[in-house]
N, C-alpha and C positions, 0 to 999 in steps of 0.2 A: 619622627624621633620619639621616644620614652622620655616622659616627664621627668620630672627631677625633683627636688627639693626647691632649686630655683627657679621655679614655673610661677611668676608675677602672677597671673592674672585669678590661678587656684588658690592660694597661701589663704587666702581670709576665708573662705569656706570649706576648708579641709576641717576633719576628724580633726578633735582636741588628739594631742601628741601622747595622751593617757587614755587614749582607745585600747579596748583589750582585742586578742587577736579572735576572739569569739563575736564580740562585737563587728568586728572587720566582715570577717565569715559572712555573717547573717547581711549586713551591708553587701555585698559582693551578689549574694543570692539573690538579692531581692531590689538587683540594678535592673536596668532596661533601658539601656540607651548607649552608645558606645562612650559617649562623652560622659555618665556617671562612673562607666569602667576607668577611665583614664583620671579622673576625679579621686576616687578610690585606690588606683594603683600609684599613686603621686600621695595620696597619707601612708599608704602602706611603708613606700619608700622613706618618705619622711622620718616614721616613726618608727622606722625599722622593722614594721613585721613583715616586710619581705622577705626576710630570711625563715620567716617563719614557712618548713615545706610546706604546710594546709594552706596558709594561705597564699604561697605562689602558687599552688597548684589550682587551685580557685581561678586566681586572675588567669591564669593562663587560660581555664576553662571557660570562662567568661568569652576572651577574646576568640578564643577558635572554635564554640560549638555553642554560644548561643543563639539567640535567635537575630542578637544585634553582633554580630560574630565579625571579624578582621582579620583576617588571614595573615594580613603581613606584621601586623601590631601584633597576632600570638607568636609569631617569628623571633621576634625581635624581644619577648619576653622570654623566651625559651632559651635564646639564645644567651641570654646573662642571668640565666639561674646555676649556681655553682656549680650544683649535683641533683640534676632532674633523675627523679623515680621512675620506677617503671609504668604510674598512671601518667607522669608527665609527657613521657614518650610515648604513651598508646593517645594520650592526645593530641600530639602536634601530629603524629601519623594520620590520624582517623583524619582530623582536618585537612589534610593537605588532598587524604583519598576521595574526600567529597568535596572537595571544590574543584570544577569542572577545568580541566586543562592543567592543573596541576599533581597529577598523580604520579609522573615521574618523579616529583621531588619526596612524595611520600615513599618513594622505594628507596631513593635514596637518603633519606632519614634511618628508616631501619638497617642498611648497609652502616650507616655511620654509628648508629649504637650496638652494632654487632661489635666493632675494630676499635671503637673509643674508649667504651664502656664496657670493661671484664666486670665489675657487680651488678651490672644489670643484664638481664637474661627475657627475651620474649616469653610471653606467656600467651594463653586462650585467647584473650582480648588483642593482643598484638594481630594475628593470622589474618583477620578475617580483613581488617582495614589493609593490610600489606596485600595480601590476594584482591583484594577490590579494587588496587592501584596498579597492579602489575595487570590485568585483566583492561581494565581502561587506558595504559598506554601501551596492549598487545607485547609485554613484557613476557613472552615463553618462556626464557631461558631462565631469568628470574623466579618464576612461577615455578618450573622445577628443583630450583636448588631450596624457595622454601619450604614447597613440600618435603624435600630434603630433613630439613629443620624441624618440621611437626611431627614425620616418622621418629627424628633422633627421643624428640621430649615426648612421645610417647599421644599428642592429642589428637591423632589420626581419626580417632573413633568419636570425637566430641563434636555433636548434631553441625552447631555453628561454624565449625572451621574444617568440616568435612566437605559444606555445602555450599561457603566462598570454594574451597579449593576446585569442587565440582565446577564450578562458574566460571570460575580463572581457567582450565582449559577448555571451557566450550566457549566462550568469549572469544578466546585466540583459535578457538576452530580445529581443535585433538577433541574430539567428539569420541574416537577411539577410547582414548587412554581416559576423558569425561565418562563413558559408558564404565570401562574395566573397574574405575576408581567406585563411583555408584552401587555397582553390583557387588564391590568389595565390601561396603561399612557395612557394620554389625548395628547397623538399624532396627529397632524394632519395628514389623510390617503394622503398616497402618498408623505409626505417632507422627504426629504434628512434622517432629524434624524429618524423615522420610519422605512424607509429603513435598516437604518444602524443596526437598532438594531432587523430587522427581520431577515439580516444575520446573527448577533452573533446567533439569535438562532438557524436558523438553522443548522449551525454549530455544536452548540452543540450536538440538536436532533442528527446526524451522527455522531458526536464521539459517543454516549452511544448507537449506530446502531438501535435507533430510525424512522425509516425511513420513516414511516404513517406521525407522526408529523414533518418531517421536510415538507415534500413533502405538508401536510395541510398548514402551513406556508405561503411555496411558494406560493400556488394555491390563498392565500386570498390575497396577496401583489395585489395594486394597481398600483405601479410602482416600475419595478424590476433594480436593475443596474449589469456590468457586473460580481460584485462579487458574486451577489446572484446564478444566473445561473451556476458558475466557484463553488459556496457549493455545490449546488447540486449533479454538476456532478462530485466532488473529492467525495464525502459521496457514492453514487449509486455505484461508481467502487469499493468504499475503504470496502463497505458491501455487493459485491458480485454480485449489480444490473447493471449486462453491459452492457444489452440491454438497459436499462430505462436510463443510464448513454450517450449511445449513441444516444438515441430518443432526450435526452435533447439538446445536441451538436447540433441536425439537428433545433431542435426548436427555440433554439436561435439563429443560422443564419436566418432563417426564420420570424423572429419579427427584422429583422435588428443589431442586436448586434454582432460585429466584433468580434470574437478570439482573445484574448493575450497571452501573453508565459502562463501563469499561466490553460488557459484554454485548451493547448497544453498538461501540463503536465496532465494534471488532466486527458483528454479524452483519453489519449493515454493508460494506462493501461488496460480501458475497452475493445478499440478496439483490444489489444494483446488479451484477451483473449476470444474474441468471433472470434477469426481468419481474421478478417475484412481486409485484406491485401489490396484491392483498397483504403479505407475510410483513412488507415495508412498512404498511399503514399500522397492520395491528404493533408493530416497535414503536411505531412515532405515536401511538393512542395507549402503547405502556407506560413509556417514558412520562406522558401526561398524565395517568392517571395514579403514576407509584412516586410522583413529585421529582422524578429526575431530572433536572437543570438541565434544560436545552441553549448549551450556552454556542461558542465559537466553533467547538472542535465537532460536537453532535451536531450541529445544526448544521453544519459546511458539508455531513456524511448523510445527513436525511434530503438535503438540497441535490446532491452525487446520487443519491437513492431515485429518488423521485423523478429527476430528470434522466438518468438512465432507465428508471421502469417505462417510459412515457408518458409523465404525467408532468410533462412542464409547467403547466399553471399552478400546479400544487407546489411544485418546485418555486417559483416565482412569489409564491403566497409566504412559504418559510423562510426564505429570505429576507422579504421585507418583513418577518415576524420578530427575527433577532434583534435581539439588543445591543448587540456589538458582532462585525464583522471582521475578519481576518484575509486577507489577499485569498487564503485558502477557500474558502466562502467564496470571493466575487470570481475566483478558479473553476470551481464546482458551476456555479454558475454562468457564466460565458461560455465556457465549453459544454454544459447543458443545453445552451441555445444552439450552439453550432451544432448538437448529434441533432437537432431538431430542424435544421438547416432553416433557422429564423436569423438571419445575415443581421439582419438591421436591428433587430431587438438586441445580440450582442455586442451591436457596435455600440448602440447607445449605451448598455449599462459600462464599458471600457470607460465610453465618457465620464459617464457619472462617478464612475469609480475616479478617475481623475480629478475632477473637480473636486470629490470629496476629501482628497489628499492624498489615497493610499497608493503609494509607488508599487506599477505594475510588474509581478517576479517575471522570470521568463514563463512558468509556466500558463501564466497568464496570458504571454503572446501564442502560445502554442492553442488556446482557445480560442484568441483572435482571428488565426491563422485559419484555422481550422472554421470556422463560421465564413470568414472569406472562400475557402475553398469550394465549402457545400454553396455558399450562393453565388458562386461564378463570379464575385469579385477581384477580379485578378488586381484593376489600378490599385483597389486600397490594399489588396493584401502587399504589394510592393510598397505602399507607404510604411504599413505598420513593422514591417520589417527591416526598412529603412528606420524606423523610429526608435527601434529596440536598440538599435548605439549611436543614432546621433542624439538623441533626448534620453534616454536611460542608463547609457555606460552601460548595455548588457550584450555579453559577446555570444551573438548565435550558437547552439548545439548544434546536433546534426539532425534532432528533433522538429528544429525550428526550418531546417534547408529540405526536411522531408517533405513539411507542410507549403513548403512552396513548392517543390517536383509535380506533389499531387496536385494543387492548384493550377497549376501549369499545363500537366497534361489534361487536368478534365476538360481545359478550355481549348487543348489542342495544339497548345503552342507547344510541339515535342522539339523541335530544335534549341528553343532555349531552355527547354529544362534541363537536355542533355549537358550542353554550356552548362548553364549551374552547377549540373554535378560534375563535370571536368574541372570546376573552376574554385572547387569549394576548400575550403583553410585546412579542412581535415579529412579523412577518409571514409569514404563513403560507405553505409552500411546497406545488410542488404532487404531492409526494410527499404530506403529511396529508391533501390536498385528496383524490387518488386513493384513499389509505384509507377515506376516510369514505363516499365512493363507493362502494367497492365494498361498504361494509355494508350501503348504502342497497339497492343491486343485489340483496344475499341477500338483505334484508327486506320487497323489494317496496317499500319507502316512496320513490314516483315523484314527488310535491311536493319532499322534501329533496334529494333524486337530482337533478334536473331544476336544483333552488337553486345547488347545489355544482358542477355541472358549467357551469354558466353564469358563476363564479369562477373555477373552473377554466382553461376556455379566455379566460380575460380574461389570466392567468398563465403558460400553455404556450399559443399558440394554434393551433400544430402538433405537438404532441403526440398523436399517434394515440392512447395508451391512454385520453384521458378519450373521445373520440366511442367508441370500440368499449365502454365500461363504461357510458356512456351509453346506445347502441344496445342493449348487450343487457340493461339493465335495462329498456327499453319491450320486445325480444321477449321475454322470461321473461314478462312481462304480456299477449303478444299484440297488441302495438298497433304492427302492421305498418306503417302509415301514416307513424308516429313516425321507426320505424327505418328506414325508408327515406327518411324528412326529414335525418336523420343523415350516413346513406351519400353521399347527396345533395351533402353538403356536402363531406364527406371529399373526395368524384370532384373538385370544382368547387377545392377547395385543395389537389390534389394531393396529399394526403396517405394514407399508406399505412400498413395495419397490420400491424405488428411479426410476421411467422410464428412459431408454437408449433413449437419445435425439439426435439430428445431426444437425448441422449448417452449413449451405452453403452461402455466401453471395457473390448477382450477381448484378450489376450496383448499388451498394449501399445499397441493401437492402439485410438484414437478415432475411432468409429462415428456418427455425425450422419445425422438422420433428423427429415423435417419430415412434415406431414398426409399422406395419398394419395402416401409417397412411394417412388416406382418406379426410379429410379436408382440404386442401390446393385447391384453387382455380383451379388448375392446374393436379388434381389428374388425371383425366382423360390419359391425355399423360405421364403423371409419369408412372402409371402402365402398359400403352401399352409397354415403354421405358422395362418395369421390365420383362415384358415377350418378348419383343424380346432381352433381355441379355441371358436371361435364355436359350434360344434357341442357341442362340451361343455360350455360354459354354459349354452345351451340345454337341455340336458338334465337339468342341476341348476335349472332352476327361473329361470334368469337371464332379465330381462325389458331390455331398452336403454332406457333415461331420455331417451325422446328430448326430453324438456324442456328437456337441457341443449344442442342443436343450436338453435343460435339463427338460423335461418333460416327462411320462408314456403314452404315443400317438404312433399313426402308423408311422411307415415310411413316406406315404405320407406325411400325416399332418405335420412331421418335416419339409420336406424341404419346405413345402410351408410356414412354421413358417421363417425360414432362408433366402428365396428369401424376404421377408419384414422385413427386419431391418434397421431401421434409416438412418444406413449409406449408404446403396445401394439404400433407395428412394433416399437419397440428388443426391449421385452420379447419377442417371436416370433424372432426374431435370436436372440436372445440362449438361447432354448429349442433353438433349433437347431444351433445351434455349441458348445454348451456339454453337459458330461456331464449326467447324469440326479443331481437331488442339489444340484448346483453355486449357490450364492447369486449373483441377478441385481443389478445397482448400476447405476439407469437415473438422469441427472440433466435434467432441465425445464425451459426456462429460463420459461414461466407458470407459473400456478396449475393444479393437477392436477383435472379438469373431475370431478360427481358423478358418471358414471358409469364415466368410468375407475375411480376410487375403487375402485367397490361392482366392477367384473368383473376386478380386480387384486386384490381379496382372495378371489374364488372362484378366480381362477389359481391362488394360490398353495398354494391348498388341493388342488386337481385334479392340481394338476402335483408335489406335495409341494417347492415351491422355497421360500427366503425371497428374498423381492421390497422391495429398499431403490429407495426415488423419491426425490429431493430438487427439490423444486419450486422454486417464488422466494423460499417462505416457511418452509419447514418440512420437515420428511424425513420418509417413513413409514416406518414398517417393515410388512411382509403377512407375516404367517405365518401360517397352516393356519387360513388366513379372516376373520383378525382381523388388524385394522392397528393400529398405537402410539398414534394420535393418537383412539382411541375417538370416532371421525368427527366431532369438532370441530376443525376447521380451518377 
């Protein structure tokens, strides 16, 4: 409730009743607490200079947009002021557009001073807050009729309300009519307002993963600022583009524009995932040396860095560095330990994460799940999935049902994975579907194989990875006939499969290398490196698996198919550019084939390197013969 004159407990400490309303004012200004506002608005009343419009309009200010701000107290002030002005009304607006979950009633404010109020009229400052609110409750229809209103009053062309208007439909996702509107203002190229409003859109372009037209955008910008470059590169990582996300980071140190935490955060998920582990260090020894606060949010993404480059220890060191953690941190971390298939180190930090207090989210189990998996813990991982709703109230995704599929089939148990996913609350996607698959594929079981892919392509039916796990579960069996039923199909639907790639990255620069591949400037010594491996394998006893060449070809022609695969150019590169000594960091975007495996851990013995791979599913480590993951993956 609004104070009154009969508020007992304020009466002895109110403004003498001969307060002037300038007096008031400067009091009002120079509040700071919500209880001196209501203090204040109880003399006001009192002494009647609420009628006074400055100084309601003050108090209302007060309550809706300071720092000590009340949203439903400026309501309730608004609401009994005679004849609120038109600052009266662009404040209870603006407030209602920035208080989070209430922006519907800010559109519905301005609808009520449209139909209420014939002498009050929006103006410039109205727009931007009304577009801010209709954009936040995906109000289109609204959005267009007040664009409506801005065309009538002529402010179509004014920087500030051209550039909410920009935002209001690219928020609601008219990227279209966002672009047409953009290219329409009579901007001058290259000022501030321009600027600002070719961020908003490229922003948007990257939320609707737009990426042609955000990157068009960019490219036609006259003068960029550091937020355009920081869209970019969060949109390029957030839609998958890490490399072009990384190009960007080097390009704008190169045009002079200094990194800030915002551009920290943003680059650092690309270079986790393209393995960039030197590029990782020189952000986290920026950050350090340009005083940027390595607080919850950067330190949870250099944690995600690290332990996706392969350097968990380092991972593990920045963690216990922070000052405060956030579930997202001990996230980043447990599922760290699981791509490193260290089972028991993530069990233990889950615990400690427990004891420490902080309630495990689901993405949390999905790290759990996932460390269970890689270490063939099948009992616990049925506990801890069990735990996620008898102890946490958290209802399984389809995330959480995949990481038991995979669990399930690595250890072979293909009957009850299948059961699970018959059995499961919601529809299965075809990511568990691909799982189960492929355990069918290890285990030879060509009935369930044959079951699940036939679900599969009813789900993705251009999805190249089910025919190719298909196809090579009938050649791992020899049943050529099959697989070329397969292939057959793929030609006639045009459909293509995915090339096995490998990424090496040496003094900064990212290296890409697919099967038999000869283009690299450096091929030459690449493949002399590849035949003298081959030569020393041979020598220790190394025999090629051509079982894992899933093709109808000779002998020979397999293993010469196997000595070129992606991952053993990177690594031969990488032997040759690199000191004697030097640890190699190759990342995969498949599954790392059995015989790479088995002649990546006599590499690394022969060559004395440590040899880190990070496949789609897991990291190995090779050292002097022996890999991390004790050849269960």
């Amino acid at each position: 409730m609004l104070l009154s004159p009969n508020s007992p407990p304020l009466l002895n400490s109110l403004p003498s009743t001969t307060s002037s309303a300038s007096t008031l004012l400067s009091d009002l200004k120079a509040c700071r607490t919500t209880w001196e506002l209501r203090h204040l608005h109880a003399a006001a009343i009192k002494t009647g200079r609420v009628r006074d419009p400055l100084v309601a309009a003050e108090v209302l200010r007060c309550a809706a947009l300071s720092a000590h701000r009340d949203i439903h107290y400026a309501r309730l002030v608004f609401d009994q002021m005679e004849s609120p002005n038109i600052f009266s009304w662009n404040t209870v607006i603006r407030a209602f557009s920035e208080s989070g979950g209430l922006a519907v009633e800010s559109v519905l404010l301005y609808c009520r001073m449209l139909q209420d109020d014939a002498s009050v009229g929006p103006n410039k400052y109205t727009f931007p807050s009304v577009l801010k609110a209709c954009a936040e409750a995906g109000a289109f229809e609204e959005a267009e009729q007040v664009h409506g209103q801005i065309v009538k009053l002529g402010l179509h062309s004014d920087g500030f309300v051209a550039s909410n208007l920009v935002r209001a439909y690219a928020v609601c996702g008219r990227m279209e009519d966002a672009g047409r509107l953009f290219d329409s203002c009579s901007l001058p190229r290259g000022s501030e307002a321009s600027v600002v409003l070719a961020n908003v859109l490229i922003d948007g372009y990257m939320r609707r993963g737009m990426v042609e037209g955000a990157r068009r955008t960019f490219d036609d910008m006259s003068r960029r600022s550091l937020i355009s470059w920081n869209a970019m590169m969060a949109g390029y990582a957030q839609n998958g583009y890490f490399k072009e996300a990384v190009d960007i980071f080097h390009k704008m140190q190169m045009g002079g524009m200094a990194p800030n935490y915002v551009t920290l955060v943003s680059v650092l998920p690309a270079i986790a995932r393209l393995g960039a582990l030197e590029l990782g260090k020189w952000v986290h020894m920026y950050a350090e040396k340009n005083c940027i606060a390595v607080d919850d949010v950067l330190g949870s993404a250099l944690v995600d860095m690290y332990a996706k480059c392969g350097n968990i220890e380092k991972a593990l060191q920045v963690f216990e560095d922070l000052p405060k953690r956030n579930p997202i941190t001990w996230s980043a971390l447990i599922g760290g330990l699981a791509l490193h298939g260290r089972a028991e180190d993530a069990i233990d930090q889950f615990t400690r994460m427990e004891q420490e207090g902080i309630i495990p989210t689901d993405v949390v189990f999905i790290g759990i799940l996932n460390a269970c998996s890689h270490g063939g813990s099948v009992g616990r991982g049925r506990l801890y999935f069990d735990r996620m709703v008898s102890t946490y109230g958290l209802k399984p995704r389809v995330e959480h049902y995949g990481c038991m599929v995979d669990m399930l089939g690595r250890a072979g148990l293909l009957e009850e994975a299948e059961q699970l996913v018959l059995n499961m609350p919601m529809r299965p996607d075809d990511v568990i579907f691909k799982a189960l698959l492929s355990a069918c594929k290890i285990r030879g079981n060509v009935e369930m194989g044959t079951r699940v892919a036939m679900r599969l392509m009813e789900l993705a039916p251009r999805d190249s990875g089910c025919y190719v796990l298909l196809s090579n579960l009938y050649a791992s069996l020899g049943d050529w006939d099959a697989v070329s039923m397969v292939r057959l199909v793929m030609k006639e639907m045009h459909i293509e499969k995915d090339p096995g790639c490998s990424y090496i990255t040496l003094d900064g620069v990212v290296h890409e290398f697919v099967v038999e591949d000869d283009a690299h400037r450096g091929s030459k010594e690449i493949y002399t490196m590849l035949e003298e491996m081959a030569e020393k394998l041979r020598s220790c006893g190394y025999t090629p698996d051509t079982k894992q060449v899933l093709l109808n070809v000779e002998e020979e022609e397999k293993e010469s198919v196997l000595r070129y695969h992606s991952e053993k150019i990177a690594i031969a590169f990488g032997l040759v550019r690199t000191a004697p000594g030097t640890e190699l960091r190759v990342v995969k975007n498949l599954r790392v084939c059995g015989d790479c495996h088995e002649s990546i851990k006599l590499v690394s013995k022969i060559y004395n390197r440590r040899i880190v791979v990070r496949d789609r599913s897991r990291f190995h480590h090779f050292e002097n013969g022996v890999c991390s993951c004790k050849d269960y993956w």
